[in-house]
C-alpha positions, 0 to 999 in steps of 0.5 A: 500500500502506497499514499495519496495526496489530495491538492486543493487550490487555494487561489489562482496563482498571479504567474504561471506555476512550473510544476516539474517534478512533482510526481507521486511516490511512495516516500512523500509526506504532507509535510515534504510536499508543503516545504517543496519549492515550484517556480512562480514566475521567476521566483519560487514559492512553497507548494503549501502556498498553493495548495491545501494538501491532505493525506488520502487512504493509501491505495495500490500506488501512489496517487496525486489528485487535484482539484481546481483551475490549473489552467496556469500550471505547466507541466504536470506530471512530467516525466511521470513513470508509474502512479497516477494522477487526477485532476478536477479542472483545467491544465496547462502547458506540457501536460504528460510532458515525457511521461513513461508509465503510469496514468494522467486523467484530466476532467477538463481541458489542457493547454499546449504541448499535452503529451509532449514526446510521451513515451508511454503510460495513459494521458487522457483528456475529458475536455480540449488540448492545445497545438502540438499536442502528441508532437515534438518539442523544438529541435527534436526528431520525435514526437509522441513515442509511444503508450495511450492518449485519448482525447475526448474533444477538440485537438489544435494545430499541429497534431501528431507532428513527427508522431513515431509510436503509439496510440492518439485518439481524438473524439473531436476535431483536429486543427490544420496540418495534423499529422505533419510529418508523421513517422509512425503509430496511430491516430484516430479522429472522430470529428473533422480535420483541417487543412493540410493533414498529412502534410509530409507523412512517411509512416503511420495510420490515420483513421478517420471515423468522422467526416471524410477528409480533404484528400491531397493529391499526393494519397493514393487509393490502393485497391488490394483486400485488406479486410482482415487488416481493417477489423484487427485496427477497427476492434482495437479501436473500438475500445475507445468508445463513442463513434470509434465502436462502430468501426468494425461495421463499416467498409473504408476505404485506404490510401497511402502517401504522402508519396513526396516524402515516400508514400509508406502511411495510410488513411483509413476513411470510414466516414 
């Protein structure tokens, strides 16, 4: 048995609040985590100045649960790699950044950044995420890495960006140039994508349950019997719920591309 710690906002902080590094852990106290020093704009203040923290019943892993609007606080379970974290309300910027292992459940919306080069473990977002969310960060070849993201409504630009591994799923809608330069893993999305999807992708899977998108030039439809390929993808999607469950019912259509940068990805188009 593991303990758990609940955060209650006290007030929303004047300056964005970097919250790197706090993650749940078997060796913590309320005490520890009230003496911990997070940076507050350009100064640093104690995490007890932040939040009301309590000791919660001890569960089978360490647990963080928060409750208010973080929307100002960055970095959230970064580089989290085994236990779980909850939260009531909105996030920040970087949500997931890197994480490895373990689960991140928000019941709002996160900002820029959500799940960052994240490598593996659960984030899942109730509400809406930010641009480059499962994307790289500047000067980095790889996006998202690997493990579950699920994002229940709408996804910014620049979703995916250099995506190498893993599974994203968007209940909503996706913003321009979603995709971009894709190297592998899937993506699925429920609602509608904007412009330039696809843009310079060399691997990976694209399913699009939703409205049929904008098809470039540069996909081309194959015409070979994949259907035993399609109901292995649908049934394992199909655990995500909403309009995804469907999937195994239904006959898409493929193409491959984008054939200017090799033509090895593959849209899956069940609208």
């Amino acid at each position: 048995m593991t303990t758990a710690f609940r955060f209650i906002l006290r007030s929303a902080p004047r300056f964005r609040v970097d919250l790197q590094g706090l993650l749940p852990a078997a060796d913590l106290s309320v005490t520890a985590l009230g003496n911990r020093r997070v940076l507050h704009g350009h100064d640093a203040i104690a995490l007890g100045d932040l939040f009301r923290i309590d000791e919660q019943p001890a569960g089978a892993e360490p647990a963080f649960s928060f409750q208010g609007d973080l929307s100002r606080f960055d970095r959230l379970g970064a580089g989290l790699a085994a236990g779980r974290i909850a939260v009531e309300g909105d996030a920040g910027d970087y949500l997931g950044l890197q994480m490895t292992g373990g689960a991140i459940e928000l019941d709002g919306s996160a900002g820029l950044l959500a799940g960052c080069e994240m490598a593996g473990g659960r984030l899942h977002v109730a509400g809406n995420v930010g641009d480059y969310a499962a994307g790289a960060l500047p000067g980095s070849m790889d996006g998202m890495r690997g493990g579950d993201f699920i994002i229940g409504g709408n996804a910014g630009e620049r979703l995916a960006d250099r995506m190498r591994r893993g599974t994203l799923v968007v209940h909503g809608d996706a913003g321009a140039f979603c995709a971009s330069r894709m190297v592998a893993g899937t993506l699925a999305i429920g609602g509608r994508v904007g412009a330039h999807c696809g843009w310079g992708q060399r691997r990976g899977s694209l399913v699009f349950a939703g409205a049929a998108p904008a098809l470039p030039d540069t996909f081309v439809p194959t015409d070979y019997d994949f259907r035993v390929i399609w109901q292995l993808l649908a049934r394992s999607l199909a655990k995500r719920g909403g309009v995804f469950a469907s999937l195994a019912a239904r006959s898409p259509t493929r193409h491959a591309g984008d054939v200017a940068a090799g033509g090895k990805g593959e849209w899956w188009i069940a609208a």
